[in-house]
mmCIF file as Biopython writes it, N, C-alpha, C and O atoms, coordinates in Angstrom:
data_model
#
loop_
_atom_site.group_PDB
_atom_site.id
_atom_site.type_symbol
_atom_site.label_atom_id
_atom_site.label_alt_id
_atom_site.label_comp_id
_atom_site.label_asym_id
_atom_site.label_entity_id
_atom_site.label_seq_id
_atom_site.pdbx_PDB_ins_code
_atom_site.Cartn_x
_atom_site.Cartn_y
_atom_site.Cartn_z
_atom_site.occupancy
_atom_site.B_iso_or_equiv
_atom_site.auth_seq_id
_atom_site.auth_asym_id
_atom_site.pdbx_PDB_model_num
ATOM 1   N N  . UNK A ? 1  ? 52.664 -26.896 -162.621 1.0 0.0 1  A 1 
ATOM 2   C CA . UNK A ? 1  ? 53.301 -26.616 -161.346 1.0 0.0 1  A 1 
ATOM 3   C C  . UNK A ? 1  ? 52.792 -27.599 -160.298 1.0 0.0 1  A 1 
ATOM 4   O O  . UNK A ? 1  ? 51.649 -28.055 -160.345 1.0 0.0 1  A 1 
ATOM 5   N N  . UNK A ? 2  ? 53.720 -27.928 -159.300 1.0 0.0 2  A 1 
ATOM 6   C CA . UNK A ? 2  ? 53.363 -29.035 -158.287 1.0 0.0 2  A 1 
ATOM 7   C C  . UNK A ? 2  ? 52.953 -28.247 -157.257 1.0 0.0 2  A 1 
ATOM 8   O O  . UNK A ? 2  ? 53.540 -27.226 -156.899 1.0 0.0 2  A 1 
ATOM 9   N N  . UNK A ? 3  ? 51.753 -28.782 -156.668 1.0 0.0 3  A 1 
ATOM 10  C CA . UNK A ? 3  ? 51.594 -27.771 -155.662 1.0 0.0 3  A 1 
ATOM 11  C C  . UNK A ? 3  ? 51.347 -28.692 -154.489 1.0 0.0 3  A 1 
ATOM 12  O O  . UNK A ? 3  ? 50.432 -28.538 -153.681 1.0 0.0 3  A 1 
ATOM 13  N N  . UNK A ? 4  ? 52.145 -29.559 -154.468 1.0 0.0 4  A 1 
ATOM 14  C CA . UNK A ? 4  ? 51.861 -30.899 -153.375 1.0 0.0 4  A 1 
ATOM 15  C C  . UNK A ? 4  ? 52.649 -30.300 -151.972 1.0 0.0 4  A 1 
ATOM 16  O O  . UNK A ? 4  ? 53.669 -29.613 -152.029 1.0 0.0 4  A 1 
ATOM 17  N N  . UNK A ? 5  ? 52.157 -30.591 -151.061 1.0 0.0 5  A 1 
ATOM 18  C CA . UNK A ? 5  ? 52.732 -30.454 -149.538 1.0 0.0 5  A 1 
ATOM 19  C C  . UNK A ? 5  ? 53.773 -31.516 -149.338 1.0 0.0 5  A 1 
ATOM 20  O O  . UNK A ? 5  ? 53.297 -32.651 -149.317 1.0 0.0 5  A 1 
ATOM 21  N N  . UNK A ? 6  ? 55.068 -31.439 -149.187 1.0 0.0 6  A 1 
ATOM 22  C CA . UNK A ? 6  ? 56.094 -32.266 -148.650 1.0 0.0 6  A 1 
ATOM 23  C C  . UNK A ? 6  ? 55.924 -32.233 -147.065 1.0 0.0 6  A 1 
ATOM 24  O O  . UNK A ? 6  ? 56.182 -31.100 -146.660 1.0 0.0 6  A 1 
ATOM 25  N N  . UNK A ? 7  ? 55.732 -32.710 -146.503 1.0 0.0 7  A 1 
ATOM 26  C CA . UNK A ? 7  ? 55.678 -32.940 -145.215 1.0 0.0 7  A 1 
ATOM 27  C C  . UNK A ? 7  ? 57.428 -32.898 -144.164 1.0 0.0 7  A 1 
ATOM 28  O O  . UNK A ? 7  ? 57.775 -32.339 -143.124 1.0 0.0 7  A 1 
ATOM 29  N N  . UNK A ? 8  ? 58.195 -33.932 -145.294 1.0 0.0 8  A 1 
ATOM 30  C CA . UNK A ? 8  ? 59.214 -33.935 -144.960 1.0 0.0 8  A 1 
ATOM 31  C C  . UNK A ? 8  ? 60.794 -32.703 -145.300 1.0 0.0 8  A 1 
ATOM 32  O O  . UNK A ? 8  ? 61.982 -32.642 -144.984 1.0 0.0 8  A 1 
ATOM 33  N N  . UNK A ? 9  ? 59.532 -31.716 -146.328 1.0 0.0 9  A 1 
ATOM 34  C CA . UNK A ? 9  ? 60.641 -30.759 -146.916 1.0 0.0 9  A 1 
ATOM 35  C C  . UNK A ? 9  ? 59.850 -29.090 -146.344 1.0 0.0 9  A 1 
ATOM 36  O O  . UNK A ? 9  ? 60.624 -28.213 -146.729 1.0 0.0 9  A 1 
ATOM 37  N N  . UNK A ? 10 ? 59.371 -28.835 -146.051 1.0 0.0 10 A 1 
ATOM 38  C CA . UNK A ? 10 ? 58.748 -27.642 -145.013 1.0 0.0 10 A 1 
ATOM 39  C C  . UNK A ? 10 ? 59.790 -26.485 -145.127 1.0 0.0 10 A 1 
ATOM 40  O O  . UNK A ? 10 ? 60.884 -26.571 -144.569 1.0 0.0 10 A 1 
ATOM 41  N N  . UNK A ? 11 ? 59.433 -25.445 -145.834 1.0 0.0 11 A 1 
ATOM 42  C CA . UNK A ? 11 ? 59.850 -24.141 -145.644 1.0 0.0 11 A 1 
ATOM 43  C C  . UNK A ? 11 ? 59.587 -23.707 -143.975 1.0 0.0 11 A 1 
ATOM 44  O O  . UNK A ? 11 ? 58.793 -24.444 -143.391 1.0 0.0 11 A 1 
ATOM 45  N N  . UNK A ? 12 ? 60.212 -22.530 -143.137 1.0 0.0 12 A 1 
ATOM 46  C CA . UNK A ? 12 ? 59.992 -23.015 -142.024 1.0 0.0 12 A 1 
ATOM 47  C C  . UNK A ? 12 ? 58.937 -21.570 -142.565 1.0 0.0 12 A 1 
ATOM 48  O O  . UNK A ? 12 ? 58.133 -22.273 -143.177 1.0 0.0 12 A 1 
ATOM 49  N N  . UNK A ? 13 ? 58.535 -20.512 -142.716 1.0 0.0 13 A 1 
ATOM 50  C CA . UNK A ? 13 ? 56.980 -20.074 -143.139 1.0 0.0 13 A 1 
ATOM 51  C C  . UNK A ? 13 ? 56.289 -21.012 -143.021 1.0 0.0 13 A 1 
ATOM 52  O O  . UNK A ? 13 ? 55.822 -21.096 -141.885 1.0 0.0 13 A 1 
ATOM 53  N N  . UNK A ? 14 ? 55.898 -22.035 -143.905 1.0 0.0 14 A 1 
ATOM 54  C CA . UNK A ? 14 ? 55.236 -23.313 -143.897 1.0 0.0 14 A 1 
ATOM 55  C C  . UNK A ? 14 ? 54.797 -24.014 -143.237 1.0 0.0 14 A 1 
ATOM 56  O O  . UNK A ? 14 ? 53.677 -24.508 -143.108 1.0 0.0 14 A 1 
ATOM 57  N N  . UNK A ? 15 ? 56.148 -24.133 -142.533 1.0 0.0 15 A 1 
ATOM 58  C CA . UNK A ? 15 ? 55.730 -25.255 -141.184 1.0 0.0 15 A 1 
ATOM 59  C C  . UNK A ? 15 ? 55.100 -24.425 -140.016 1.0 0.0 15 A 1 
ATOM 60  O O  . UNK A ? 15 ? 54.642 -25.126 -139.114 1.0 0.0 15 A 1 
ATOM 61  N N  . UNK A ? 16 ? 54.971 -22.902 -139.831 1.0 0.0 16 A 1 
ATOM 62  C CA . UNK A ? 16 ? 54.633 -22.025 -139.130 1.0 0.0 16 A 1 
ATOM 63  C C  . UNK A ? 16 ? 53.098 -22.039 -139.341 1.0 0.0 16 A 1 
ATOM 64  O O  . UNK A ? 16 ? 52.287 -22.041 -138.415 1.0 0.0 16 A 1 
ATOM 65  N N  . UNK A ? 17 ? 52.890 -22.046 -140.222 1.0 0.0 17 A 1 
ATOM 66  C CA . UNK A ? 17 ? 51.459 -21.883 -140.995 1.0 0.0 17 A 1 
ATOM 67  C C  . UNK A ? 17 ? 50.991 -22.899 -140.830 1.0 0.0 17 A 1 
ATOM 68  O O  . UNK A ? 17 ? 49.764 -22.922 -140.728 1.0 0.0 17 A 1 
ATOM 69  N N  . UNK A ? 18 ? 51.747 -24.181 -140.731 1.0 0.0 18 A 1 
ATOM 70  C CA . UNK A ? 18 ? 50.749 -25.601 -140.498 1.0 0.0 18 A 1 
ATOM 71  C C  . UNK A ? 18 ? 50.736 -25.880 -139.500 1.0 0.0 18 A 1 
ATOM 72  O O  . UNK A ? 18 ? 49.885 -26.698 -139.151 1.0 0.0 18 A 1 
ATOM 73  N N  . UNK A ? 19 ? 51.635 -25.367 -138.568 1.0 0.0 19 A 1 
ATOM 74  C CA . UNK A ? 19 ? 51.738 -25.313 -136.694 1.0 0.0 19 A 1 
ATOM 75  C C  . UNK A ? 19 ? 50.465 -24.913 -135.755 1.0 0.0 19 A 1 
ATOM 76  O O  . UNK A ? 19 ? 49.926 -25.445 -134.785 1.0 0.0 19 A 1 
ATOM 77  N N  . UNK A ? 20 ? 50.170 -23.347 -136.740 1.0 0.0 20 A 1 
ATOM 78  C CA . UNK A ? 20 ? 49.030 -22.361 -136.145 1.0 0.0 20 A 1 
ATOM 79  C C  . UNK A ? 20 ? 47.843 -23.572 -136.483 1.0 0.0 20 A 1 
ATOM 80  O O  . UNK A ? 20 ? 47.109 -24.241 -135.757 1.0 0.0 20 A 1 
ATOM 81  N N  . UNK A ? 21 ? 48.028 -23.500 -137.814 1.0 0.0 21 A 1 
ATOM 82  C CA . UNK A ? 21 ? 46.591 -24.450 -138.379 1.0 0.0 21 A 1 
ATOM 83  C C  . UNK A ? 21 ? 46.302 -25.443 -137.303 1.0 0.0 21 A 1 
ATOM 84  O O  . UNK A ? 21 ? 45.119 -25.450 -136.966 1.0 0.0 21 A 1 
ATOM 85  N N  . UNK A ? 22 ? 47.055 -26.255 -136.700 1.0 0.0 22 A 1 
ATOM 86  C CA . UNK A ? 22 ? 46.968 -27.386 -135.661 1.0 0.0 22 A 1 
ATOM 87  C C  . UNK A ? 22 ? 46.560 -27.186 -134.655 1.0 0.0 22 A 1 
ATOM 88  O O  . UNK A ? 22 ? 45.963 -28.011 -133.964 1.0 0.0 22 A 1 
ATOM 89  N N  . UNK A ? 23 ? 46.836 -25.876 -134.325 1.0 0.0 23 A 1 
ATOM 90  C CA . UNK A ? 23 ? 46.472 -24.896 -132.715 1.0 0.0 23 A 1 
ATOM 91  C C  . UNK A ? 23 ? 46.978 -24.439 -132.652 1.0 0.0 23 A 1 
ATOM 92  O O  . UNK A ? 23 ? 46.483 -23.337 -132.889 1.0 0.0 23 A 1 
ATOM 93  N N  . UNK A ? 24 ? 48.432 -24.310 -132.338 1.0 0.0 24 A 1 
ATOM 94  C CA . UNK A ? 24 ? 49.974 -24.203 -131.916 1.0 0.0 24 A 1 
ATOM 95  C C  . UNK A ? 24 ? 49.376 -22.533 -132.084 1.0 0.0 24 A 1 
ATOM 96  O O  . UNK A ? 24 ? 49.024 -21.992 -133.132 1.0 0.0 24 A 1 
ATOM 97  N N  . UNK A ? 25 ? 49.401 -21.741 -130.221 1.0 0.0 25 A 1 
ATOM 98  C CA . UNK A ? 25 ? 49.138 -20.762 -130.367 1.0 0.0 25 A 1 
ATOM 99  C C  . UNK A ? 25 ? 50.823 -19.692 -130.016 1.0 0.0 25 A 1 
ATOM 100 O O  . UNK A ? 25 ? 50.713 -18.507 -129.701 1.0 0.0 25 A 1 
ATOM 101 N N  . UNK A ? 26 ? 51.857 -20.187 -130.112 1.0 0.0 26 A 1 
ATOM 102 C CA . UNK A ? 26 ? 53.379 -19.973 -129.556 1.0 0.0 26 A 1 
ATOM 103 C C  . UNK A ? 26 ? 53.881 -19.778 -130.771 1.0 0.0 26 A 1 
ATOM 104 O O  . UNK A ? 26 ? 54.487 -18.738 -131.032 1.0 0.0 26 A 1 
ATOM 105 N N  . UNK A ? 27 ? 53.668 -20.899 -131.812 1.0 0.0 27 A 1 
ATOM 106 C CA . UNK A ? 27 ? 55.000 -21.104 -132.570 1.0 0.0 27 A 1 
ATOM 107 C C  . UNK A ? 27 ? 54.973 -19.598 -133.318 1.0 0.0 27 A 1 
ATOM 108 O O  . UNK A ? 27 ? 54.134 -18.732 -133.071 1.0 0.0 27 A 1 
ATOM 109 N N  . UNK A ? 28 ? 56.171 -19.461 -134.372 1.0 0.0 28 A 1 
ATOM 110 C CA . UNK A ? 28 ? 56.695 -18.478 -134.591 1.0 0.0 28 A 1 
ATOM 111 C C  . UNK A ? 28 ? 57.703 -18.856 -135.491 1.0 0.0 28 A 1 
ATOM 112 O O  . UNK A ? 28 ? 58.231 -19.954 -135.317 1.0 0.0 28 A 1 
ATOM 113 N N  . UNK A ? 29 ? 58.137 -18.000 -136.607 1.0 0.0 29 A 1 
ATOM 114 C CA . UNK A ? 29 ? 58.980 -18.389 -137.095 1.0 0.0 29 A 1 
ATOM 115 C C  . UNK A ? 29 ? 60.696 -17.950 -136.379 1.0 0.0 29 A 1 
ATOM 116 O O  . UNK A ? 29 ? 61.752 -18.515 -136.665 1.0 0.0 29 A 1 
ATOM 117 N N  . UNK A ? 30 ? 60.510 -16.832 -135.444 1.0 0.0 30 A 1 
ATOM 118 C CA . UNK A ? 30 ? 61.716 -16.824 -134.361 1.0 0.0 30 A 1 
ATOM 119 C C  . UNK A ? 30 ? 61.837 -18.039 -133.773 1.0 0.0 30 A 1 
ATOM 120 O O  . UNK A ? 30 ? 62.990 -18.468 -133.750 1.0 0.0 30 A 1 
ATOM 121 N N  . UNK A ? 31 ? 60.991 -18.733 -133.285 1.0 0.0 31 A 1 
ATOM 122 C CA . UNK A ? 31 ? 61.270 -19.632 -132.327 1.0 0.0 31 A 1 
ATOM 123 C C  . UNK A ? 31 ? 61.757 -21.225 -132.790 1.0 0.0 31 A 1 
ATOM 124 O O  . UNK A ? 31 ? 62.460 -22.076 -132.246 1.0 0.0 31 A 1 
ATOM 125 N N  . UNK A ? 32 ? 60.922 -21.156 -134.223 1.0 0.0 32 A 1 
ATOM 126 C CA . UNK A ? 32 ? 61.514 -22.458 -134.642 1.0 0.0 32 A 1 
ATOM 127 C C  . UNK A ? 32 ? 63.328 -22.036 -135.180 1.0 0.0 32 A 1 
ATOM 128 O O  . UNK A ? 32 ? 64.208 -22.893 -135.100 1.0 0.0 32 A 1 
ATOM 129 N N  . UNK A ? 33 ? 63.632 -20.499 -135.739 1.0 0.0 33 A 1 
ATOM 130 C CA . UNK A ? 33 ? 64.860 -20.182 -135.876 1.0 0.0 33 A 1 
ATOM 131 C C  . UNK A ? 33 ? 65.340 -20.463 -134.259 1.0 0.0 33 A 1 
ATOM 132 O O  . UNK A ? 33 ? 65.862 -21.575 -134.337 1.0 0.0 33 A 1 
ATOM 133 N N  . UNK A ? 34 ? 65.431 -20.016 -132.815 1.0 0.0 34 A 1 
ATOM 134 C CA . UNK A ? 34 ? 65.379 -20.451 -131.890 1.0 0.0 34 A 1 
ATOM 135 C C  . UNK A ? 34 ? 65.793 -22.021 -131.572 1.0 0.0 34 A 1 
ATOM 136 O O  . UNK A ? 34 ? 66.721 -22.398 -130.856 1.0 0.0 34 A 1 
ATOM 137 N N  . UNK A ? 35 ? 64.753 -22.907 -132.373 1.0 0.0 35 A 1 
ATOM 138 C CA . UNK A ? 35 ? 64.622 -24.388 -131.889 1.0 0.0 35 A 1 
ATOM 139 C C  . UNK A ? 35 ? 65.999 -25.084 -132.553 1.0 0.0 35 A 1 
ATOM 140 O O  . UNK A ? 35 ? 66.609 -26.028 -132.053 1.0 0.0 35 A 1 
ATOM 141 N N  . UNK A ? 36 ? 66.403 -24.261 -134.032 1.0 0.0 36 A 1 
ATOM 142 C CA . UNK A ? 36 ? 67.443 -24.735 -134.995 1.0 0.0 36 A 1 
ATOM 143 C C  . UNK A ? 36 ? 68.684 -24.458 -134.153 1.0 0.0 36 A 1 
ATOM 144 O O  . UNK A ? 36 ? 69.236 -25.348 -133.506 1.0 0.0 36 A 1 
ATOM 145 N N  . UNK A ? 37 ? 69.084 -23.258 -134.181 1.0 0.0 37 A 1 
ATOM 146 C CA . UNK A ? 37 ? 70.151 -23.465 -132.928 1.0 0.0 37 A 1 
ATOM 147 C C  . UNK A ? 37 ? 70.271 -23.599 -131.842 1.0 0.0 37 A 1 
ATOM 148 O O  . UNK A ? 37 ? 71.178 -23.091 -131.184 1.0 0.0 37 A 1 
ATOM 149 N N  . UNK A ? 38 ? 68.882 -24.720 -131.161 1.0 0.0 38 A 1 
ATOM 150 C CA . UNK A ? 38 ? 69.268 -25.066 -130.195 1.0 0.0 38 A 1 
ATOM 151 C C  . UNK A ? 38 ? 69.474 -26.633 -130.499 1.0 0.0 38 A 1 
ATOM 152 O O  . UNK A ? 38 ? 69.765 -27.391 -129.574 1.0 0.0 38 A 1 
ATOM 153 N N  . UNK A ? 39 ? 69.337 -27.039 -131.634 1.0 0.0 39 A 1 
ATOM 154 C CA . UNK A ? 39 ? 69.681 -28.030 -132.131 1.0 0.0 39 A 1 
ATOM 155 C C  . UNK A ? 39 ? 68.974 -29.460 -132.913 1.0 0.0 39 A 1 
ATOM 156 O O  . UNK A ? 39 ? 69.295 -30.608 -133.220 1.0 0.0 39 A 1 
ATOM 157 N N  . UNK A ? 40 ? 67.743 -28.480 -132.997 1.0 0.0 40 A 1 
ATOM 158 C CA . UNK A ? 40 ? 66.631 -29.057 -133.857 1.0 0.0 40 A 1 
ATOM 159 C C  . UNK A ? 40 ? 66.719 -29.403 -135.300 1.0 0.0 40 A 1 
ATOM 160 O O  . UNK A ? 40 ? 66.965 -28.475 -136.071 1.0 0.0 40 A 1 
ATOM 161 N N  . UNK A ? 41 ? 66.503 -30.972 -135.932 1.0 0.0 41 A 1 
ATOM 162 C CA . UNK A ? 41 ? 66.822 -31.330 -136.924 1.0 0.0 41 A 1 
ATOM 163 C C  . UNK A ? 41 ? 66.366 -30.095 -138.353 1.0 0.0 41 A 1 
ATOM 164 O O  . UNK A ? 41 ? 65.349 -29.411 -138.469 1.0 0.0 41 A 1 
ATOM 165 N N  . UNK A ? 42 ? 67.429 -30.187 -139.156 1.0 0.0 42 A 1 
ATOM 166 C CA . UNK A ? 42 ? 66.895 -29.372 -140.496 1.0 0.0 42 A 1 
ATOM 167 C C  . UNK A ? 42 ? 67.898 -29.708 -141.567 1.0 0.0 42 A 1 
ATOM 168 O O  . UNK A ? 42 ? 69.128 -29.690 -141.518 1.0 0.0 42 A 1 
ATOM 169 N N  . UNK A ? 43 ? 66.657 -30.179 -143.046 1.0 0.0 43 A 1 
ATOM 170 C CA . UNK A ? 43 ? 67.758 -30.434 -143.853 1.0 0.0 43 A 1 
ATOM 171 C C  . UNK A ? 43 ? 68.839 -29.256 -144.194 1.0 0.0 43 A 1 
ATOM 172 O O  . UNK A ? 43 ? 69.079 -28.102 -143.837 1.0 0.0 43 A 1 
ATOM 173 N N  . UNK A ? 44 ? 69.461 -30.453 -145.297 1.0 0.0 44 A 1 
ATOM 174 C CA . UNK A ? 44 ? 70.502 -29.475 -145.746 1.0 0.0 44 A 1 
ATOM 175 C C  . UNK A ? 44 ? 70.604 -28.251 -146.922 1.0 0.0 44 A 1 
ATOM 176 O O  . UNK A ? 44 ? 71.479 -27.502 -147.356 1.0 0.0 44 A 1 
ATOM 177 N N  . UNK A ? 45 ? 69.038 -28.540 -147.187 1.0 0.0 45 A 1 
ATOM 178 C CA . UNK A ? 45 ? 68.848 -27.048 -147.741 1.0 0.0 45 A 1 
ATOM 179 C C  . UNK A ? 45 ? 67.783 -26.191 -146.827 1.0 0.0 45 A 1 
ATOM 180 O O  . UNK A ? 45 ? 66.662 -26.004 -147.300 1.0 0.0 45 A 1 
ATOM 181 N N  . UNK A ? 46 ? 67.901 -25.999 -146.351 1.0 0.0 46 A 1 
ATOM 182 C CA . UNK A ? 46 ? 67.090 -25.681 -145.009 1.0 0.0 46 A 1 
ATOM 183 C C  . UNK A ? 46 ? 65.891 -25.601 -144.572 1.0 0.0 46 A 1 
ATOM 184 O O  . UNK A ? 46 ? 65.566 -24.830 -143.669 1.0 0.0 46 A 1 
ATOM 185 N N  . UNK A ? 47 ? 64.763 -26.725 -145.416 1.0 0.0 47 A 1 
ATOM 186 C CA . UNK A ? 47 ? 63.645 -27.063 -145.255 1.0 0.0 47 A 1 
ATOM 187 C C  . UNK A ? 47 ? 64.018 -27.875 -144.039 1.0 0.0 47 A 1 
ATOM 188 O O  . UNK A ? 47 ? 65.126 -28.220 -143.627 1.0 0.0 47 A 1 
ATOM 189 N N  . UNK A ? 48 ? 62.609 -28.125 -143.501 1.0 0.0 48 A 1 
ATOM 190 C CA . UNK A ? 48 ? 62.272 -28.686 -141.938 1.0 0.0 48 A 1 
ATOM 191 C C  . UNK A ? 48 ? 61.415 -29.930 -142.325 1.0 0.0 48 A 1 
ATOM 192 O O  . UNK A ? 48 ? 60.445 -29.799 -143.071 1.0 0.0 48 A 1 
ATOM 193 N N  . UNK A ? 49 ? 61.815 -31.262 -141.759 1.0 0.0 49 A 1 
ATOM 194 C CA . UNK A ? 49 ? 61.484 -32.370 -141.581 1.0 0.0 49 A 1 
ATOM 195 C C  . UNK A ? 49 ? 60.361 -32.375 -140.993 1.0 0.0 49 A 1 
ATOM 196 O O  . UNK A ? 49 ? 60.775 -32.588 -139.853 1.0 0.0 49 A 1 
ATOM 197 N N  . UNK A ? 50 ? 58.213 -32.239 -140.786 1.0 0.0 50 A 1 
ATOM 198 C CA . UNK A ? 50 ? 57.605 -32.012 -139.789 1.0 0.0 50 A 1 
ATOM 199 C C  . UNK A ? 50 ? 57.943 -33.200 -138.378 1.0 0.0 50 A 1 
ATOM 200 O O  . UNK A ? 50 ? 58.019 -33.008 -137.165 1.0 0.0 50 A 1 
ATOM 201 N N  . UNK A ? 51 ? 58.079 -34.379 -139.179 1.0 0.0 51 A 1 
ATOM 202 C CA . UNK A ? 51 ? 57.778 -35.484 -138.456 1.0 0.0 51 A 1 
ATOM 203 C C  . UNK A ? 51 ? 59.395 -35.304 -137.554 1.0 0.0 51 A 1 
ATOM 204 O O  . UNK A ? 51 ? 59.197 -35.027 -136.371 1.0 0.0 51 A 1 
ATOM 205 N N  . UNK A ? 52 ? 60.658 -35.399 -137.871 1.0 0.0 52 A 1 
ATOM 206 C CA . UNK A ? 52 ? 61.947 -35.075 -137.346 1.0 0.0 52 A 1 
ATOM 207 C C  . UNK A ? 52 ? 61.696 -33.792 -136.518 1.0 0.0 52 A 1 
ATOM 208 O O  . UNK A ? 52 ? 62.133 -33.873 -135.370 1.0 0.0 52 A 1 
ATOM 209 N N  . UNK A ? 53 ? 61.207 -32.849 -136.779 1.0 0.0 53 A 1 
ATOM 210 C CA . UNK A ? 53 ? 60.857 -31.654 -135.993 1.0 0.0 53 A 1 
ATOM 211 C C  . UNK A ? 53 ? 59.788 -32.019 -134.484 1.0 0.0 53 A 1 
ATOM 212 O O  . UNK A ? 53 ? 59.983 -31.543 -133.366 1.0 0.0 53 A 1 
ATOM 213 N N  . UNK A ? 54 ? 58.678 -32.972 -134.871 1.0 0.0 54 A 1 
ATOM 214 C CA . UNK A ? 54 ? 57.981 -32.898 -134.310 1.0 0.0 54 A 1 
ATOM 215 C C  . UNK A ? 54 ? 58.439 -34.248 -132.896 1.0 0.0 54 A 1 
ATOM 216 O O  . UNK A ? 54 ? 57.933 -34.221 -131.774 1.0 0.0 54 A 1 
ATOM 217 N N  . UNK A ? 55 ? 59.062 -34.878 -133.178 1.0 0.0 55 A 1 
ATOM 218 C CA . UNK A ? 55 ? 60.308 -36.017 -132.661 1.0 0.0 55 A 1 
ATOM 219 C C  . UNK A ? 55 ? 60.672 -34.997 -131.640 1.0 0.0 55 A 1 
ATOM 220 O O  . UNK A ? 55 ? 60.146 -35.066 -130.529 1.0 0.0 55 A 1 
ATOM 221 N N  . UNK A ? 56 ? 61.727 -33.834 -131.984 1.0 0.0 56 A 1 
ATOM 222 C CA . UNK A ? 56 ? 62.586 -33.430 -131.495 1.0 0.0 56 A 1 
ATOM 223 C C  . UNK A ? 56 ? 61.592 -32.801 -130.189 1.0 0.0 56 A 1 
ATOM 224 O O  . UNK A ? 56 ? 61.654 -33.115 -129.000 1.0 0.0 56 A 1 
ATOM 225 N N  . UNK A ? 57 ? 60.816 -31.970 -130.748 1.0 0.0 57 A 1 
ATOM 226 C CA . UNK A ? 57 ? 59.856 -31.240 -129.866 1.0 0.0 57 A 1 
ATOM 227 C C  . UNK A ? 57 ? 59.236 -32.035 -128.767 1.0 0.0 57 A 1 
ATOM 228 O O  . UNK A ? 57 ? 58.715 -31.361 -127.879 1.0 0.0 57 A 1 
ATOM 229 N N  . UNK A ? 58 ? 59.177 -33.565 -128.624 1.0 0.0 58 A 1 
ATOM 230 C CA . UNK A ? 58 ? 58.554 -34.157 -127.792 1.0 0.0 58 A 1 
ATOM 231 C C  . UNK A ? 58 ? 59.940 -34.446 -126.752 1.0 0.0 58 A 1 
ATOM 232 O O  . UNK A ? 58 ? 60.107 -34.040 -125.601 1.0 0.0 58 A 1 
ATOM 233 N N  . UNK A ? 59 ? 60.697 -35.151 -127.459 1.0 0.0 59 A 1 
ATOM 234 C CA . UNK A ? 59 ? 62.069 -35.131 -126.704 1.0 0.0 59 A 1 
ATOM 235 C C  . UNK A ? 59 ? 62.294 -34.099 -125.852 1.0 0.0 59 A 1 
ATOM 236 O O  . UNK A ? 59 ? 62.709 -34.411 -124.736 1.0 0.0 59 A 1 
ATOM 237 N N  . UNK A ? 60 ? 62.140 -33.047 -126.071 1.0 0.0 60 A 1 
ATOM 238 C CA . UNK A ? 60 ? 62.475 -31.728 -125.574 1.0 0.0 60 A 1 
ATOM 239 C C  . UNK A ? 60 ? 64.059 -32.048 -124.808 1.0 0.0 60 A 1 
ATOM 240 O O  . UNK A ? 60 ? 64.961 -32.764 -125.245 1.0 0.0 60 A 1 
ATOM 241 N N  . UNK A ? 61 ? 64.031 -31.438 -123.835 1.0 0.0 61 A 1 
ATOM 242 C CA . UNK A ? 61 ? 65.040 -31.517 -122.738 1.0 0.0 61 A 1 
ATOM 243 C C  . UNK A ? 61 ? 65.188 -32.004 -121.563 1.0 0.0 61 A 1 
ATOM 244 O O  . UNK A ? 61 ? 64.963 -31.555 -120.439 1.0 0.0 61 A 1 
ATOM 245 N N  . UNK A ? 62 ? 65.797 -33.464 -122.148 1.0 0.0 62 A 1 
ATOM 246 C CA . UNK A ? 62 ? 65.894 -34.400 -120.768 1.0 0.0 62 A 1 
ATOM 247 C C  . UNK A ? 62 ? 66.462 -34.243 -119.841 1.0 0.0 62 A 1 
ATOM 248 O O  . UNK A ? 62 ? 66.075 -34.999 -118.950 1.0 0.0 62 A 1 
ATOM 249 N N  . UNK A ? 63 ? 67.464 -33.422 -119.484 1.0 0.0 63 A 1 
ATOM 250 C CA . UNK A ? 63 ? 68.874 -33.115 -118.752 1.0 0.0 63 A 1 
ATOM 251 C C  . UNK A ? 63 ? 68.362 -33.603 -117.382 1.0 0.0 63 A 1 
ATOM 252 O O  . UNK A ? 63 ? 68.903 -34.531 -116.779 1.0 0.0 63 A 1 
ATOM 253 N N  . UNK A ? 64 ? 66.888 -32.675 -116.751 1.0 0.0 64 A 1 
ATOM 254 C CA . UNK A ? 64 ? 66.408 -32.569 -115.448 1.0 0.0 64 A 1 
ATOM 255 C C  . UNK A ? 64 ? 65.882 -34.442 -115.628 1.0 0.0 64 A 1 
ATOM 256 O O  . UNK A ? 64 ? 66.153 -34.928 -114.530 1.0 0.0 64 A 1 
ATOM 257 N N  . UNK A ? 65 ? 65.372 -35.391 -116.400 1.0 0.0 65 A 1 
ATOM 258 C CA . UNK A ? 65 ? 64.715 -36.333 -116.161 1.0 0.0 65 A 1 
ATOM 259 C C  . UNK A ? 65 ? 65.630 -37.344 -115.509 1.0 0.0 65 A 1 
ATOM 260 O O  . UNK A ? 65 ? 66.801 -37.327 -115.888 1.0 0.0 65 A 1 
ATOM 261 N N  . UNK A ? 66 ? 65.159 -38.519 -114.276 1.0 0.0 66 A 1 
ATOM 262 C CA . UNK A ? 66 ? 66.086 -39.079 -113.765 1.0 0.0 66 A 1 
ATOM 263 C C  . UNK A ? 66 ? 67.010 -40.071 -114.575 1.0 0.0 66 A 1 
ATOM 264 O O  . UNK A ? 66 ? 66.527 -40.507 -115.620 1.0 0.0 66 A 1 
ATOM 265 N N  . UNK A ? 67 ? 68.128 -40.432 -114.264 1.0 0.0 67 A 1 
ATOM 266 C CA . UNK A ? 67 ? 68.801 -41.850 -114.952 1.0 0.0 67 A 1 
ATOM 267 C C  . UNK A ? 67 ? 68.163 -42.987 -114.928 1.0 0.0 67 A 1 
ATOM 268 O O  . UNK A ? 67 ? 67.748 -43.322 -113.818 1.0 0.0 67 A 1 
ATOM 269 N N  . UNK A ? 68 ? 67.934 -43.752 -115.889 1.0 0.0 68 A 1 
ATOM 270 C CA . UNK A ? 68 ? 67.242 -44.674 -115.961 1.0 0.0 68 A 1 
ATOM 271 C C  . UNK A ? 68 ? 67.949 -45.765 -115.174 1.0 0.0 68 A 1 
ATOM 272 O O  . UNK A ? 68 ? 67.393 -46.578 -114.436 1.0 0.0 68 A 1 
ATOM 273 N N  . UNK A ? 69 ? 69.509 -45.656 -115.479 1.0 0.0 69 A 1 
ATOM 274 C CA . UNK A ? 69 ? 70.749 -46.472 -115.021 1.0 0.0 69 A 1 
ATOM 275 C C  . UNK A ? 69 ? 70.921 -47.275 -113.931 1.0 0.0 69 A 1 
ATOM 276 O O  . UNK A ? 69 ? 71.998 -47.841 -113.745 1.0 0.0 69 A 1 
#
């Protein structure tokens, strides 16, 4: 049996569990369900990308930031 960590294939349990491990005293597995429909990357079998996840999370929500333009 493989018992290797995909980084890029993350059950979202998983990625919950490696969130806390980091500090992350918020996350939740509601909230990353939360983060998905708000439009947070996830493959197409519905493992979680950390590094694409963790992208998105910095991005957050630019709407309020000024135009660069």
């Amino acid at each position: 049996m493989d018992n290797s960590l995909k980084l890029t294939a993350l059950s979202i349990e998983m990625l919950v569990r490696i969130l806390k491990q980091a500090g992350s005293r918020l996350i939740t597995e509601e909230s990353i369900a939360e983060d998905i429909a708000a439009g947070a990357p996830q493959n197409e079998d519905g493992t979680i990308n950390l590094i694409e996840y963790a992208a998105w999370l910095v991005k957050g929500d630019d709407t309020d930031a000024p135009d660069s333009n």
